[in-house]
MIDODREN-916126 format. One record per residue (C-alpha): residue number from 1; residue in one letter; y, x, z. Coordinates in Angstrom, 2 decimals. Layout:
N
NUM; A; Y; X; Z
...
END
This chain:
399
1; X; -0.85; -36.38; 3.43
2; X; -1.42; -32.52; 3.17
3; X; -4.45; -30.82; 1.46
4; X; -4.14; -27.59; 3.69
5; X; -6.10; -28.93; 6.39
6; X; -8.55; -26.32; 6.27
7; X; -9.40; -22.64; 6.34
8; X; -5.94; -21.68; 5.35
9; X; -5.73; -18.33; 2.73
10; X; -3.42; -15.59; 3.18
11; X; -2.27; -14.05; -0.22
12; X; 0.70; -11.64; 0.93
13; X; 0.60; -8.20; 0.43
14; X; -0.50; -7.13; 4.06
15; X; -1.82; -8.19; 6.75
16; X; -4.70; -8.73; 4.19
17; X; -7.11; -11.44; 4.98
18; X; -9.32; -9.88; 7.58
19; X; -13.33; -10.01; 7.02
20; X; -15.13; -11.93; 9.93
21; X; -17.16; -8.82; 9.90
22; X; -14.19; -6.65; 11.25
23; X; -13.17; -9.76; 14.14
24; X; -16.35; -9.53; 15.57
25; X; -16.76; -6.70; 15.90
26; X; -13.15; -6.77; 17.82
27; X; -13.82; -9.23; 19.35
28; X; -15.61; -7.69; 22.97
29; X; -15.00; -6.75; 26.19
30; X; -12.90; -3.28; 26.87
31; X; -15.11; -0.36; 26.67
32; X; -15.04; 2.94; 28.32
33; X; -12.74; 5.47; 27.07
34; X; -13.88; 8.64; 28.66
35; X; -17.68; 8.92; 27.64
36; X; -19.88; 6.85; 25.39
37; X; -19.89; 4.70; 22.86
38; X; -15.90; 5.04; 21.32
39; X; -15.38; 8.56; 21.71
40; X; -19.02; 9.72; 20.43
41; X; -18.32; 7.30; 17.32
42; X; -15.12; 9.14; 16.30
43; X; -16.60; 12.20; 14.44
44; X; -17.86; 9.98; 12.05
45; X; -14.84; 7.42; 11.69
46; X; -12.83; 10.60; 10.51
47; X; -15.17; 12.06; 8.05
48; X; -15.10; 8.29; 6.41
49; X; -11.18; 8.26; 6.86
50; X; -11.34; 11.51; 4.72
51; X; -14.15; 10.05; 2.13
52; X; -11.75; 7.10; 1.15
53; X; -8.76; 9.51; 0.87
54; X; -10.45; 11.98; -1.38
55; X; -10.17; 14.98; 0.88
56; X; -11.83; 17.79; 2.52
57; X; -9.17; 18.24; 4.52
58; X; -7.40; 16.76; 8.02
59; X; -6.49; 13.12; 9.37
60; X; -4.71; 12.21; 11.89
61; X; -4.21; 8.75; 13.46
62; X; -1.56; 6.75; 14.90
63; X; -1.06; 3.97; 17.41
64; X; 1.79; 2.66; 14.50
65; X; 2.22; 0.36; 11.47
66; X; 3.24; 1.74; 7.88
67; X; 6.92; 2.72; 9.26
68; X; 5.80; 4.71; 11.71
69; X; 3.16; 6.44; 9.96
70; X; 6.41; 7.56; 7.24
71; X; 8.11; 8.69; 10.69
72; X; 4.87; 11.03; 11.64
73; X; 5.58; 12.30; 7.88
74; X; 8.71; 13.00; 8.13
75; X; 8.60; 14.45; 11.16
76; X; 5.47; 16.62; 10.45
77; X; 7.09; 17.27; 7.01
78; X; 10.73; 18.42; 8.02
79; X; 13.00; 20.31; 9.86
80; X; 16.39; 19.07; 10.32
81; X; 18.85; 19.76; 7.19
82; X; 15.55; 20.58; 4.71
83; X; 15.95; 18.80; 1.68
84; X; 13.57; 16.04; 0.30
85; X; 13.48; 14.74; -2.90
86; X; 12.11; 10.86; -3.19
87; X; 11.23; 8.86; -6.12
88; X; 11.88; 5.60; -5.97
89; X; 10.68; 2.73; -8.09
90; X; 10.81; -0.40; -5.65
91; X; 11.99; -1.44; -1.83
92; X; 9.43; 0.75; 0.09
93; X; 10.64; 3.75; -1.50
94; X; 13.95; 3.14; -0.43
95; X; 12.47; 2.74; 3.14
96; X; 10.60; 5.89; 3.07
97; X; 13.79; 7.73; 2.31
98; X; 16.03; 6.09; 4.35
99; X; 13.71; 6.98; 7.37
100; X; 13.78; 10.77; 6.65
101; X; 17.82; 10.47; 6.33
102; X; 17.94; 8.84; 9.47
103; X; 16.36; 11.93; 11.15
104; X; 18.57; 14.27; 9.33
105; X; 16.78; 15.22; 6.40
106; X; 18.88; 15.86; 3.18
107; X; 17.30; 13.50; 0.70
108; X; 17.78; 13.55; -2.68
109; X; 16.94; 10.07; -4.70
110; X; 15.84; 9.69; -8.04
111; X; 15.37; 5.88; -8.59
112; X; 13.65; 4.65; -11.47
113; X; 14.32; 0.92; -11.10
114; X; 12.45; -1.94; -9.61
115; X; 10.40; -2.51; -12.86
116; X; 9.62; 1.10; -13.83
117; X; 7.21; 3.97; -12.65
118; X; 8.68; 7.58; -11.86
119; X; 9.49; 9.25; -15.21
120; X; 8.48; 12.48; -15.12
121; X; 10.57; 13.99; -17.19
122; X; 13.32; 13.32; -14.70
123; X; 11.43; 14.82; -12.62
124; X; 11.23; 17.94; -14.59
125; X; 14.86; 17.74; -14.76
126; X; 15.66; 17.50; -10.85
127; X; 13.09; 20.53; -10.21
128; X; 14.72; 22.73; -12.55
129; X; 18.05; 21.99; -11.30
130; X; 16.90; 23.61; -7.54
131; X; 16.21; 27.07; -8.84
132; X; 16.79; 28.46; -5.43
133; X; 13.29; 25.62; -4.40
134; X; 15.58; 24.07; -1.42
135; X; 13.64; 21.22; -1.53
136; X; 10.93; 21.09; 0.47
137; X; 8.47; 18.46; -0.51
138; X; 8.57; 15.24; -2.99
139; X; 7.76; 12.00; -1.81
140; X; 6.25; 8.91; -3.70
141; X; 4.71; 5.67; -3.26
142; X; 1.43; 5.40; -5.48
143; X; 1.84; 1.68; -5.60
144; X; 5.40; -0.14; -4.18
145; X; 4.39; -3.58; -2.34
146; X; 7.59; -5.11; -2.98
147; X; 7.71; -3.99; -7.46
148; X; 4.07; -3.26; -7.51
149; X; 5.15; -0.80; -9.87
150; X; 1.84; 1.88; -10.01
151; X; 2.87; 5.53; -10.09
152; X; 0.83; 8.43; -12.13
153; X; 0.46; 11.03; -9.18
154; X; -2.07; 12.96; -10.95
155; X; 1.05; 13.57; -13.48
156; X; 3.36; 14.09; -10.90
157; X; 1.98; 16.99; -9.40
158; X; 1.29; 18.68; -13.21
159; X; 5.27; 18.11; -13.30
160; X; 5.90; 19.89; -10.42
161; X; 2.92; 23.12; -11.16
162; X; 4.43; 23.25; -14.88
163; X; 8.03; 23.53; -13.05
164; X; 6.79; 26.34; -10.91
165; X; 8.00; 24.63; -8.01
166; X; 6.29; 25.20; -4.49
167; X; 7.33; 21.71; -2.85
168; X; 4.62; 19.84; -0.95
169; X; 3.22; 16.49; -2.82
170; X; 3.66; 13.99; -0.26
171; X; 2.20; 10.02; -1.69
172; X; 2.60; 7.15; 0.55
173; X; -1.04; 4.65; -0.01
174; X; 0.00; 1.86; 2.03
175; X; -0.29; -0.44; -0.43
176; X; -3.25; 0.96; -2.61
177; X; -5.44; 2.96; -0.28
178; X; -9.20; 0.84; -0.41
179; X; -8.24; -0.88; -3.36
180; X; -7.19; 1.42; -6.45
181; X; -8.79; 4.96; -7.79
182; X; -7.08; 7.60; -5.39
183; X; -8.20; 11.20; -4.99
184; X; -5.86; 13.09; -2.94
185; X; -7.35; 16.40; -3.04
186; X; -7.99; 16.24; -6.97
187; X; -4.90; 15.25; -7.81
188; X; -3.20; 17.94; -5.36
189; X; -1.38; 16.11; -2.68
190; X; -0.40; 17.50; 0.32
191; X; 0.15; 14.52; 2.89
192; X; -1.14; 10.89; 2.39
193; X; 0.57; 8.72; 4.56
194; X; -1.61; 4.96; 5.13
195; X; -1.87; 2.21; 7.50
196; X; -4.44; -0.22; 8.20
197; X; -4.10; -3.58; 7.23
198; X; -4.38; -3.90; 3.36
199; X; -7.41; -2.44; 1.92
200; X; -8.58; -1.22; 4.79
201; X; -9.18; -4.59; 6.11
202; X; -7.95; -4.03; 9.81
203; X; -5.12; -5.59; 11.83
204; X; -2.12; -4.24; 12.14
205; X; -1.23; -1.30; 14.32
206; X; -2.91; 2.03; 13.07
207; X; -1.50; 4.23; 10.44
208; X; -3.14; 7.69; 9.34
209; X; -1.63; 10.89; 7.90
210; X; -4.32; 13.03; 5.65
211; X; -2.82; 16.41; 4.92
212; X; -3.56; 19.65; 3.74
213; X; -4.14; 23.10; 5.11
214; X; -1.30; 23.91; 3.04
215; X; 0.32; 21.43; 4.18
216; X; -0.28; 22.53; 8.00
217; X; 0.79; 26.20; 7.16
218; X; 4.04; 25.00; 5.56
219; X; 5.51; 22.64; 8.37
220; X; 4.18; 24.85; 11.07
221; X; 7.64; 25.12; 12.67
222; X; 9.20; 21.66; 11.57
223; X; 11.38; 21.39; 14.36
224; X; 12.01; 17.15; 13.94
225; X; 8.16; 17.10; 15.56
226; X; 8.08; 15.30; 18.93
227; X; 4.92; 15.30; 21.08
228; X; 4.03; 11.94; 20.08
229; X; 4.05; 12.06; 16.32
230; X; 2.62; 16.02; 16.11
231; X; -0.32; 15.99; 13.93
232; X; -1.72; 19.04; 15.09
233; X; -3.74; 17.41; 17.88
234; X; -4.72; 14.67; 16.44
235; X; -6.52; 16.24; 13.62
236; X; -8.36; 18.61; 15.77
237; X; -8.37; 16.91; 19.35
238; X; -10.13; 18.66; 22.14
239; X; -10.24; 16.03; 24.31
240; X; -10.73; 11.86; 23.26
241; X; -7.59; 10.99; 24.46
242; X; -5.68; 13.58; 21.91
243; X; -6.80; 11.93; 18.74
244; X; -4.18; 9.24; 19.58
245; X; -1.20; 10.58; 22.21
246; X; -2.74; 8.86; 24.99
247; X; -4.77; 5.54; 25.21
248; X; -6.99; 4.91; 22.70
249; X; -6.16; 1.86; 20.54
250; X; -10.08; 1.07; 21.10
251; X; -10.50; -2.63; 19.58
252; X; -8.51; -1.47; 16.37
253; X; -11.00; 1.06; 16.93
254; X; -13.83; -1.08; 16.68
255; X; -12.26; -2.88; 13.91
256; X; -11.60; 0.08; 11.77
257; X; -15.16; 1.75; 12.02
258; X; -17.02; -2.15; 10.81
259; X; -14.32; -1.65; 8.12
260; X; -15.48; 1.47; 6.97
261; X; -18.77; 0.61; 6.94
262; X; -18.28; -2.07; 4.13
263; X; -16.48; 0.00; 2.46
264; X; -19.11; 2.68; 2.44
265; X; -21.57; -0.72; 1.50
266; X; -19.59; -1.83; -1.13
267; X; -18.96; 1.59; -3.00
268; X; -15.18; 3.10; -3.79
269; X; -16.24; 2.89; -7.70
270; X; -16.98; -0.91; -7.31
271; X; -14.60; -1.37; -4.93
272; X; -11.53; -0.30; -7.75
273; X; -13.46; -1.90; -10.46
274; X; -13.42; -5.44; -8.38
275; X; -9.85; -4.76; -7.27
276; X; -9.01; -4.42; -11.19
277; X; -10.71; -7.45; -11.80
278; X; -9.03; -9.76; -9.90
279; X; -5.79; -8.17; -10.62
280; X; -6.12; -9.26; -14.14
281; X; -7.37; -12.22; -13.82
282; X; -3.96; -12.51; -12.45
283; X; -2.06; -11.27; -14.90
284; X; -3.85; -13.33; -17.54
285; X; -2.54; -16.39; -15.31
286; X; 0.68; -15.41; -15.60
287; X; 1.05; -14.38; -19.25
288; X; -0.16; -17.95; -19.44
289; X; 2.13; -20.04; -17.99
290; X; 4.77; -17.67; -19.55
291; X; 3.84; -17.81; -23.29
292; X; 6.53; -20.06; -23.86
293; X; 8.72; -19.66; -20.94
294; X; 10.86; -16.80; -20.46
295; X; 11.90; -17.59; -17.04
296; X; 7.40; -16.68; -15.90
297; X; 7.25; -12.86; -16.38
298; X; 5.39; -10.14; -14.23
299; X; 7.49; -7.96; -12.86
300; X; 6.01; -4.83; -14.30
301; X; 5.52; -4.83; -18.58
302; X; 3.32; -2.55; -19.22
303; X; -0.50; -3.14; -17.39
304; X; -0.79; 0.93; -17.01
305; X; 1.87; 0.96; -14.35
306; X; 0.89; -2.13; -12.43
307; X; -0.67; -1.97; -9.17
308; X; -4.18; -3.22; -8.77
309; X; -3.62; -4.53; -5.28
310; X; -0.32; -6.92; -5.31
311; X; 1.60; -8.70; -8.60
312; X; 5.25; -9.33; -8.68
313; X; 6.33; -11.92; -10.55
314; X; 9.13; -13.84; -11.61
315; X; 9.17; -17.89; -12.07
316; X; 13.42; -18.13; -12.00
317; X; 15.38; -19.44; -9.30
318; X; 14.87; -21.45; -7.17
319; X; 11.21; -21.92; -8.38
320; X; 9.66; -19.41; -6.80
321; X; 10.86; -20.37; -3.06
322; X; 9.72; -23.90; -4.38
323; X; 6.16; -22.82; -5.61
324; X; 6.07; -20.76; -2.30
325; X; 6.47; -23.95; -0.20
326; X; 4.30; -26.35; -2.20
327; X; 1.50; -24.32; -2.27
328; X; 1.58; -23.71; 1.83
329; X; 2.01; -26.61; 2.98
330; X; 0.09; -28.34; 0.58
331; X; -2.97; -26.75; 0.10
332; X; -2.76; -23.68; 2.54
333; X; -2.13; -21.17; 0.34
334; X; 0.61; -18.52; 1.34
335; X; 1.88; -16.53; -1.41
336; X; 4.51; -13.48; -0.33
337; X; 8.07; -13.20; -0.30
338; X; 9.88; -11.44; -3.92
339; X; 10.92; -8.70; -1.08
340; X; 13.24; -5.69; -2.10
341; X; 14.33; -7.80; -5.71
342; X; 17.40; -9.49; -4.91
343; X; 19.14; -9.60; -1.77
344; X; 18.19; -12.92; 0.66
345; X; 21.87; -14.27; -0.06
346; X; 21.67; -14.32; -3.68
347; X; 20.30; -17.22; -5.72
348; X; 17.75; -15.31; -7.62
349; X; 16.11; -14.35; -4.40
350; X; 14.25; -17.43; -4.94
351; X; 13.43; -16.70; -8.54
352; X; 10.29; -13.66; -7.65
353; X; 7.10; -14.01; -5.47
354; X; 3.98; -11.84; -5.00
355; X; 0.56; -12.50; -5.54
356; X; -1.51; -10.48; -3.31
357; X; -5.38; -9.69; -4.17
358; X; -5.90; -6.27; -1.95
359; X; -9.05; -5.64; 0.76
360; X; -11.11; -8.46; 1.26
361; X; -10.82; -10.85; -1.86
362; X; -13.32; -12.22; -3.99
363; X; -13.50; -14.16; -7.21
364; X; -12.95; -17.60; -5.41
365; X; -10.76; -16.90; -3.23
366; X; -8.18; -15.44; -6.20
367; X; -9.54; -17.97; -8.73
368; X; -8.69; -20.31; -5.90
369; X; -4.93; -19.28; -5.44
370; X; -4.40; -19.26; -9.22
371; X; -5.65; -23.18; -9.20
372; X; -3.62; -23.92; -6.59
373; X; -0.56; -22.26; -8.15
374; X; -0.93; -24.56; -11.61
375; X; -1.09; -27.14; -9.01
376; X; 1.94; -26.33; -7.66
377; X; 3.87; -25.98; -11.22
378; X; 2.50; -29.08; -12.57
379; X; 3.76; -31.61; -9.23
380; X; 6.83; -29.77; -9.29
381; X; 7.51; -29.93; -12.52
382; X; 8.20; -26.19; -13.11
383; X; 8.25; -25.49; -16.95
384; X; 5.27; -23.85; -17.61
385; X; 3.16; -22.77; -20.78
386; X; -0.93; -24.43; -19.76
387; X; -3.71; -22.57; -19.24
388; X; -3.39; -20.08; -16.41
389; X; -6.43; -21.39; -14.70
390; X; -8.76; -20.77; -18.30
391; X; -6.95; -17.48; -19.22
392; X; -8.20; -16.39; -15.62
393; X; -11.15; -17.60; -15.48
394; X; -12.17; -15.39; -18.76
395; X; -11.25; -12.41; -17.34
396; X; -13.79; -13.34; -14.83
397; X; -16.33; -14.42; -16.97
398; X; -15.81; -11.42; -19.55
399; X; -15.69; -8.39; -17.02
END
């Protein structure tokens, strides 16, 4: 006998759970794509794109997932042999870099670890050491999804004004964008690179690049563009069509601008303060059950540099994969993978999960996974320190 017979909950880090709000409003026949309805609703859905992004500035959107939408960077960004520097601090840095090598860019790597943000001091280091300014932009993720290490970009872009150093801020929001405090335009970035399914709430399949007019004037002649993954269209499209390289991606579409509209109902400010909320209520769990068990950790020490979207954690091999399994098939909770930490082979692959709390969450439903997660330690006899559920449940009460 199973308890997940039920509404099952998903509690990876992306594809987010989606609000019933944003399926129904997929959920209709094929509309018209020349006149009406979709193309006189677009206006709008970009000035909102902008609003959550904290610019004044452009977007343009893509018929892609989060990889693609780092290809439209790069390619937008670069011209073959220009130099990039990327900080890493996690798996999906890695990825972003290895995806402008592939296409011939000359990237430079500093990587701070998998439990570490970008020290900027380093930084400071590698920008003085390229006098001649060969490097053409710096690229960071704000929040990793595999470490969910947090990064300061606000203080990453003072490093690079104090250096003197003319190379484009470029911040990939995947994982944070419509769930933590982001202002791209404030805190001088260049290009944003996103994608829909985490905070903003929508399936799979669209990714967005935000950029700046300084941004457009310095990758004018980037010669990796290819028709498809040009911005300069899409951000200022004379005809429907142009906005996306062809077909529109219209029930995404649909989904996207019911999205935005809770969003805009909810509030950004309350939206970050109820993201923070539930991420510590998470946290508190887990410093819980670790109190007296050094094998329970979160991944990331210090709570300034955690991510207020997704927690990494570690339980010790193989209790993680265990916990993982219990608490899916026996109460319909999925939890994610510990991707990017160890490689599948090794043994203490099974030793780190992820806790996901991004987009559509609530108290229950995070209050509900932490239950189910002291469930799971307790019939499988995982050492554990009690009183995750109460240590959680006070952040809750207290906020």
């Amino acid at each position: 006998m199973s308890l997940a017979h039920g509404r099952p909950y998903l509690a990876i880090p992306g594809p987010s759970t989606m609000p019933d709000r944003v399926l129904r409003a997929m959920h209709r026949a094929a509309p018209n794509i020349y006149a009406g309805e979709l193309p006189g609703m677009m206006p709008r859905l970009t000035a909102d794109l902008k609003a959550v992004a904290g610019t004044r500035h452009n977007v343009a959107i893509y018929i892609a997932n989060g990889h693609g939408t780092w290809e439209a960077a790069n390619c937008n960004l670069f011209s073959r042999g220009d130099r990039a520097l990327v900080l890493v601090t996690g798996r999906f840095g890695e990825g972003w870099a290895d995806s402008a090598r592939r296409l011939g860019v000359a990237v430079e790597t500093l990587d701070f670890g998998k439990r570490s943000p970008v020290d900027c001091a380093r930084l400071a280091e590698a920008l003085e050491a390229d006098p001649d300014h060969r490097i053409k932009a710096v690229m960071v993720t704000h929040i990793d999804t595999a470490s969910s290490v947090r990064n300061d970009i606000a203080a990453v872009r003072a490093t690079l004004d104090a250096a003197g150093h003319p190379a484009l801020l470029a911040v990939d929001t995947i994982a944070s964008l419509g769930c933590e405090e982001y202002h791209m335009d404030a805190w001088g970035v260049d290009v944003t690179v996103g994608a829909s399914q985490k905070g903003l709430m929508t399936p799979p399949g669209l990714g967005f690049l935000w950029f700046s007019e300084k941004a457009r004037a310095a990758c004018e002649g980037a010669d990796l563009r290819t028709p498809y993954w040009d911005w300069t269209e899409r951000a200022a499209p004379e005809e429907f069509y142009q906005y996306f390289g062809g077909t529109a991606p219209t029930h995404h579409l649909y989904g996207l601008r019911e999205a935005l509209d809770m969003i805009a109902e909810e509030g950004l400010q309350a939206i970050w303060a109820r993201h923070d909320t539930l991420a510590r209520a998470v946290w508190a769990a887990f410093e819980a059950w670790g109190r007296d068990v050094p094998d329970i950790a979160l991944n990331i020490a210090d709570p300034a540099h955690r991510g207020r979207s997704v927690t990494a954690a570690r339980l010790g091999a193989p209790h993680a994969t265990a916990l993982r399994d219990w608490t899916e098939t026996e109460a319909g909770v999925t939890l994610g993978i510990g991707l990017g930490m160890a490689a599948p082979g090794d043994p203490a692959y099974h030793g780190f999960l992820r806790v996901a709390h991004m987009g559509h969450v609530n108290a229950h439903m995070t209050l509900g996974a932490i239950a189910v997660m002291e469930a799971g330690l307790r019939a499988l006899q995982i050492p554990h320190s009690p009183g995750g559920i109460e240590a959680a449940t006070a952040v809750i009460a207290g906020r």
